[in-house]
N, C-alpha and C positions, 0 to 999 in steps of 0.2 A: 293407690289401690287399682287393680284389674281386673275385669271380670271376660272372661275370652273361652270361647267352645274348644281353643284347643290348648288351652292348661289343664293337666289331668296330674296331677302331683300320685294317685295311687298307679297309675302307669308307669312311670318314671320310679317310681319303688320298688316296682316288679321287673322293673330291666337294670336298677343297681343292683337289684340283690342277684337277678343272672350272670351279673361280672361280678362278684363279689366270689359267687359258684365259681367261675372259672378261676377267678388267684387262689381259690382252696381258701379263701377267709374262715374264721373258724365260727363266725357269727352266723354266716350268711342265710342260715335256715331256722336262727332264732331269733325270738322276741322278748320282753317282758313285759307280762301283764298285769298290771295294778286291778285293785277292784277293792270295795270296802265291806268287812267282814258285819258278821250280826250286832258288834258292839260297837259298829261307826269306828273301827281302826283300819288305815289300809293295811292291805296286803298283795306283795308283789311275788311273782314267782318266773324263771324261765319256764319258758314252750317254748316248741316247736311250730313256726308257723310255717302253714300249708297255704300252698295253693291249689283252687279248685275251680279251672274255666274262668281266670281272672278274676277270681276272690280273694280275699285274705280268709282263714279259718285255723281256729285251734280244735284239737280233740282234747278229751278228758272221760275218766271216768264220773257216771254220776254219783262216784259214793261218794267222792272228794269236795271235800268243803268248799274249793275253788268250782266246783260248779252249782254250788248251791246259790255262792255270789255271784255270779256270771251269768247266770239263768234267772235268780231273782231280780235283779236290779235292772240287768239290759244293757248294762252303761260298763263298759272298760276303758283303762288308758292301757297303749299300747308303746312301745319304745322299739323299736330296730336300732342297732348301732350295727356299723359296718367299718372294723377299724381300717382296714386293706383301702377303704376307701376316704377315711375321716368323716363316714355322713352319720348322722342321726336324726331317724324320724321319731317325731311323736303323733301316734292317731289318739282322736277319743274317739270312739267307734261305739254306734250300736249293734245290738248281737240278735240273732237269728239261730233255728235249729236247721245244723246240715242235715238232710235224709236218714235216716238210721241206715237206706240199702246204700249211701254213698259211703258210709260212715266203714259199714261191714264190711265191702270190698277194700277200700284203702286198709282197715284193719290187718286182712292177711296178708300186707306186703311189710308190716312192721317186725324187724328183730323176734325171735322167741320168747327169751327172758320179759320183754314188755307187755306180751302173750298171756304169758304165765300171767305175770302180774295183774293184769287185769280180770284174769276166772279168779284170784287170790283174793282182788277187793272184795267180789261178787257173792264170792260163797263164802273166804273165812274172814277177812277183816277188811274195814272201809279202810281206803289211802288217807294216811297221816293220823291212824289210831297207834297205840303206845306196845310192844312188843318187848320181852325180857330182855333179850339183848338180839344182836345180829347175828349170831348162830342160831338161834332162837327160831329167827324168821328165814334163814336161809335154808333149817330142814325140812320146815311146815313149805317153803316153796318147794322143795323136793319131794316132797312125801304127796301134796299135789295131783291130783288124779285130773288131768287135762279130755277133752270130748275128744271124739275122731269121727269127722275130718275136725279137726281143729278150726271154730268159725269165735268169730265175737260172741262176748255175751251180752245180755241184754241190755246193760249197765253202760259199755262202750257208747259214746256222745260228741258230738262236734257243734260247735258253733261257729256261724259266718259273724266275721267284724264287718261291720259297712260306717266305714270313717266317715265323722261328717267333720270332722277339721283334722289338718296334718300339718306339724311344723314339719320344714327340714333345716336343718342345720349344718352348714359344710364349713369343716373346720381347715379347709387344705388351698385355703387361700394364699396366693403366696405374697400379697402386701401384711398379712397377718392377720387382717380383720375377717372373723367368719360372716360370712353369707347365711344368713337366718331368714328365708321367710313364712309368711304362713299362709294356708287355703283354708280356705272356710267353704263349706260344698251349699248352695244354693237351688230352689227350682231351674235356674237358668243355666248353672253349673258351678264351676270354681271361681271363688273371688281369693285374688292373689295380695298381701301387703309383705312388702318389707319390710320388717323389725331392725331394731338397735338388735348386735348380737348380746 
């Protein structure tokens, strides 16, 4: 076990996933977040994780039941896999509200259609409520009366992860044995052990 000012395992995940960005990995800008719903079952979903000033952060709407878990409880596990690279993190991270005014401005750099979707939760239906079928929901997103300028709505939400433990897992060993270890984040900083993989 190590404990050292200059072991920083969430730095080292933010400069894999910048080469990950550059071989066009198709991961590189996702996660999976686990979290446990209201009847004690997990539940995992991709995001997109952001960075914000050397943070980790996801956004979400708050109609969606993944933020009802996320914001009640505080506690996520997080997974990055990076296949380009064979790494795998796991954070268990606690969670923070991003700014609503951080939240609004990255908002108008996202896609349209995710746009849309979001005045959609807001005014006609929460994310992951039951619709007749998918033409159903794809005329009510057309039919859709959007603001101008087109800004977030209320509803729009981000949460900071701030890991307090991160495996990483490098499967690209070439004796064949993966390199597994873990940080545990301390007042004094990271404490590092080696795992059996």
């Amino acid at each position: 076990m190590a404990r050292s000012d200059s072991i920083d395992p969430l730095a080292r995940l933010l400069e894999e996933r910048a080469a990950a960005r550059e071989r066009q990995d198709p991961c590189a800008n996702l996660c999976t977040v686990a979290s446990v719903d209201g009847d004690g079952m997990p539940d995992a979903r991709t995001l997109v994780l952001r960075e914000l000033d050397g943070e980790l952060a996801v956004f979400s709407n708050r109609t969606s039941p993944k933020w009802q878990q996320f914001s009640t409880c505080g506690l996520v596990a997080v997974v990055v896999w990076l296949p380009t690279q064979n790494l795998q993190y796991r954070l268990r991270c606690t969670t923070t509200p991003v700014p609503d005014s951080v939240v609004h401005d990255s908002w108008l750099l996202r896609p349209l259609v995710p746009k849309q979707l979001d005045w959609f939760y807001t005014h006609r239906q929460p994310q992951g409520s039951p619709v007749a079928d998918r033409a159903a929901l794809l005329s009510a997103l057309a039919e859709l009366a959007l603001p101008d300028p087109l800004v977030a709505p209320e509803t729009a939400g981000g949460l900071f992860l701030h890991p307090t433990s991160i495996d990483r897992l490098d499967l690209g060993q070439a004796d064949g044995v993966h390199d597994r270890r873990h940080f545990r984040r301390t007042d004094q900083g990271w404490v590092e052990s080696v795992l059996v993989p």
